[in-house]
KOLTOR-625860 format. One record per atom (N, C-alpha, C): residue in one letter; x negated, y negated, z. Coordinates in steps of 0.1 Angstrom, whole numbers, plus 5000, padded with zeros to 4 digits. Layout:
REM KOLTOR-625860
AXYZ
...
END
This chain:
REM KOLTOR-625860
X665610168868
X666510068871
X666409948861
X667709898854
X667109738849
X668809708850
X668609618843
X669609478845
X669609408834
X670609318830
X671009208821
X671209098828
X670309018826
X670608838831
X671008768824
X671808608830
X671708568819
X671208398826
X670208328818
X669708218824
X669508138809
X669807998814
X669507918799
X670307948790
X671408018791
X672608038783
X672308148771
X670908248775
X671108378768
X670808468777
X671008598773
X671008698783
X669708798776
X669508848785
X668408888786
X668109068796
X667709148792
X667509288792
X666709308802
X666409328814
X665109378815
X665209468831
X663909518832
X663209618843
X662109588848
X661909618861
X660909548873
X659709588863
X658709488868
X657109478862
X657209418847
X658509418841
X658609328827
X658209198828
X657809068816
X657008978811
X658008928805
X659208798809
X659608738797
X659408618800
X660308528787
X659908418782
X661308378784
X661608278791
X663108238793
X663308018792
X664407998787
X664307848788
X663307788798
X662907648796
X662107598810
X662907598820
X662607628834
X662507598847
X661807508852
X662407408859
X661507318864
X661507358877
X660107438881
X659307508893
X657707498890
X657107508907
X655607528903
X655207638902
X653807668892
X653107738891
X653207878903
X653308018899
X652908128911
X654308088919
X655208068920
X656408018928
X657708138924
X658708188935
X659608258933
X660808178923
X661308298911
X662208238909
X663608368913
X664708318916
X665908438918
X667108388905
X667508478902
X668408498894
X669708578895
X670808518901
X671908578905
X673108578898
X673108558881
X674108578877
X673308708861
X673708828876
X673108938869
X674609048864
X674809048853
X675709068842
X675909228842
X674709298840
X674909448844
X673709508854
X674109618860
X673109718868
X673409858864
X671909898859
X671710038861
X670910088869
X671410208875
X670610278891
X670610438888
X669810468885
X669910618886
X671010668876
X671410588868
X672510678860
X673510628861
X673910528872
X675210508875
X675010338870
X676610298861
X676410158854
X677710088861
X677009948865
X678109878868
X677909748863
X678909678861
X679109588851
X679909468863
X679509358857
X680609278869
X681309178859
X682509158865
X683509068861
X683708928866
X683108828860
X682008838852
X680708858860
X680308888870
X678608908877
X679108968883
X677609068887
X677909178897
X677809078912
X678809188923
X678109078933
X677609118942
X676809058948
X675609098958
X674509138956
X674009138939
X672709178929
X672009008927
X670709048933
X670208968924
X668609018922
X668008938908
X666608948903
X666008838909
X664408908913
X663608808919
X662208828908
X661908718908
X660408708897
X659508618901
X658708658899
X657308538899
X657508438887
X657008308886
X656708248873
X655808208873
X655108278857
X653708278858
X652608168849
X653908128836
X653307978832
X654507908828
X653807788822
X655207718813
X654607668797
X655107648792
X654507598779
X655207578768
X654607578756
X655607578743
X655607648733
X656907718728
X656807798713
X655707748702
X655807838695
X654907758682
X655807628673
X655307608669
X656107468660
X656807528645
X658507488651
X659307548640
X659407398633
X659807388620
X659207308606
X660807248603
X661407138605
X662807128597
X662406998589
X662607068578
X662706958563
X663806958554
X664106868553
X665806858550
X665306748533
X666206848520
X665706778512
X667006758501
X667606638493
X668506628484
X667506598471
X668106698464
X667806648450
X667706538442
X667706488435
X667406378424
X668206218434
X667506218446
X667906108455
X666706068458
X665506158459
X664406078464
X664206118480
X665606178489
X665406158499
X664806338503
X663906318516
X663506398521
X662806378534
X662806448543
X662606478557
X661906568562
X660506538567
X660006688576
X659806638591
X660406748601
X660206718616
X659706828620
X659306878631
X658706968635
X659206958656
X659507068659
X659807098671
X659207228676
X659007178691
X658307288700
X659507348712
X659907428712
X660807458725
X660007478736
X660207428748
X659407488761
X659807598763
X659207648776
X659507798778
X658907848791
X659107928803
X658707938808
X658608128808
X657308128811
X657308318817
X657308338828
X658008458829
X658208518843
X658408658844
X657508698854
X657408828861
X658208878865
X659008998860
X660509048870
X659609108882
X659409108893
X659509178909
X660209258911
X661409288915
X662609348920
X664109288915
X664409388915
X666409398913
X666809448928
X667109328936
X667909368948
X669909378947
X670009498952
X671409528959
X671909558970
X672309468978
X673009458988
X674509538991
X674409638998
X675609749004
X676609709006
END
């Protein structure tokens, strides 16, 4: 069985016992998260897609930390101006445990 979610404004692939890394959540530690705007289901073979979410599906996960990407480098540089810029950014992030893909009859 898996599923396409979409949370944080990207979507995302996955099947029960998977490990992702999705935008931050502001939740505590070991705490349920659900996820109900689930985009596609596959069951045994059979694909359903919703317009736009399936309905009556949803993903349930554990979340298991929060933290930050590595540090991406933006240096912005003009030629024979003198001028130049370096910043550095961390995106947060949170991981989470898929549990189950529930569907309701």
């Amino acid at each position: 069985m898996l599923a396409v979610i979409e949370t944080g404004g990207k979507q995302y692939l996955i099947v029960p016992g998977q490990t992702i890394k999705v935008e931050k959540i502001n939740k505590k530690d070991k705490s349920e998260v659900v996820f109900d705007k689930v985009l596609l289901v596959e069951k045994n073979k059979k694909l359903e897609v919703g317009d736009p979410f399936v309905k009556g599906t949803t993903v349930i996960g554990e979340l298991i930390s929060q933290g930050k990407h590595e540090k991406k480098i933006i240096f912005k540089y003009r030629p024979k101006t003198r001028y130049k810029v370096k910043r550095g950014h961390r995106q947060p992030f949170t991981e989470i445990k898929i549990k189950t893909i529930e569907q309701k009859a």
